[in-house]
C-alpha positions in Angstrom: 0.0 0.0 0.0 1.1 3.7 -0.9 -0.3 7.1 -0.6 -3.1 8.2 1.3 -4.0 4.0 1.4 -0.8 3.6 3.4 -1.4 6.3 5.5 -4.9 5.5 6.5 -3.3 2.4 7.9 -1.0 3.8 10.1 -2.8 6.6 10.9 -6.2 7.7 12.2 -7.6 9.0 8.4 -9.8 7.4 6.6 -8.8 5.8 3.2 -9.1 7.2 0.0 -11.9 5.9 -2.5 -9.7 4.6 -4.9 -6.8 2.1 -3.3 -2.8 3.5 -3.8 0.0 1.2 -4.5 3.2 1.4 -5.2 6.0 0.2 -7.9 9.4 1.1 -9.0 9.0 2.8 -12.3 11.4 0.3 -13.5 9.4 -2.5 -12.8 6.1 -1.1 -14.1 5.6 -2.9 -17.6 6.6 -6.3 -15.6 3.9 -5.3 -13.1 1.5 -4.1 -15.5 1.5 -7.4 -17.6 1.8 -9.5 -15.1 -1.6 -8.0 -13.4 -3.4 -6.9 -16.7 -3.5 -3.8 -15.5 -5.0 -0.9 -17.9 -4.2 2.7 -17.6 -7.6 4.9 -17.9 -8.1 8.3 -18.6 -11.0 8.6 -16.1 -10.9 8.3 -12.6 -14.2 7.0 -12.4 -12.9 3.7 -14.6 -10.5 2.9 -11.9 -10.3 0.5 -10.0 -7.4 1.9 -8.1 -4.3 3.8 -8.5 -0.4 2.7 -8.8 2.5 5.3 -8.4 5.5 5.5 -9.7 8.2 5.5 -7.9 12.2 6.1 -8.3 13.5 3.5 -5.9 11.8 -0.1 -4.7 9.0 0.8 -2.4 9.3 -2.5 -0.7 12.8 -2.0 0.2 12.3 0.4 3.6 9.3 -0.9 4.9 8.7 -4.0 6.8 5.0 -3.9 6.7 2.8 -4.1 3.5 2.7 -0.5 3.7 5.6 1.5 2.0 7.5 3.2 4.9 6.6 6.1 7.1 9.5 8.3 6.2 8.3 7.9 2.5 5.1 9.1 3.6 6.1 12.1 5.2 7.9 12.9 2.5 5.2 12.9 -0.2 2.4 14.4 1.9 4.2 16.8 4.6 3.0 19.9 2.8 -0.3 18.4 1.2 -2.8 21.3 1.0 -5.5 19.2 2.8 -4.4 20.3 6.8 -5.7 16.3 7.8 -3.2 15.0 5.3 -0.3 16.9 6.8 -1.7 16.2 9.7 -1.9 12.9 9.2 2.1 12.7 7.7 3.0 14.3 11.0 1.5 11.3 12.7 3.2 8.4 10.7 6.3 9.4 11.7 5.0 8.1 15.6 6.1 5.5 13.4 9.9 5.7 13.2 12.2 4.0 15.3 15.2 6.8 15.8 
């Protein structure tokens, strides 16, 4: 799980309509094919939604979430104050 999906797990927000995951761009067409996944140009047509990513999401997290540092990162200064909020919170999260 990635984006607000992820962070509805670990935190107390509710999860978005559409379920995030997450792949390393590189690994997309493997992922794509081996899923039969179609890219759509509505939202409403979705059944969820994957991003992208530049490094292996599954490489920092332990969990089936991608890790809370990753999280804080994307969504820190997310316009939507319970989404920052939120960020904030999944870094309870973080062994220092």
């Amino acid at each position: 799980m990635a984006g607000e999906t992820a962070l509805s797990h670990i935190t107390s927000i509710s999860p978005p309509r559409l379920p995030v995951f997450a792949v390393h761009s590189a690994e997309w067409r493997l992922v794509a094919a081996a899923n039969d996944l179609t890219i759509v140009d509505d939202a409403e047509q979705a059944d969820s939604v994957i991003e992208l990513w530049h490094y292996r999401p599954d490489v920092l997290s332990d969990d089936i979430t991608v890790d809370p540092l990753s999280l804080y990162a994307q969504f820190w200064d997310d316009p939507d104050e319970r989404i920052a909020m939120a960020a904030e919170e999944a870094l309870e999260h973080v062994s220092w």
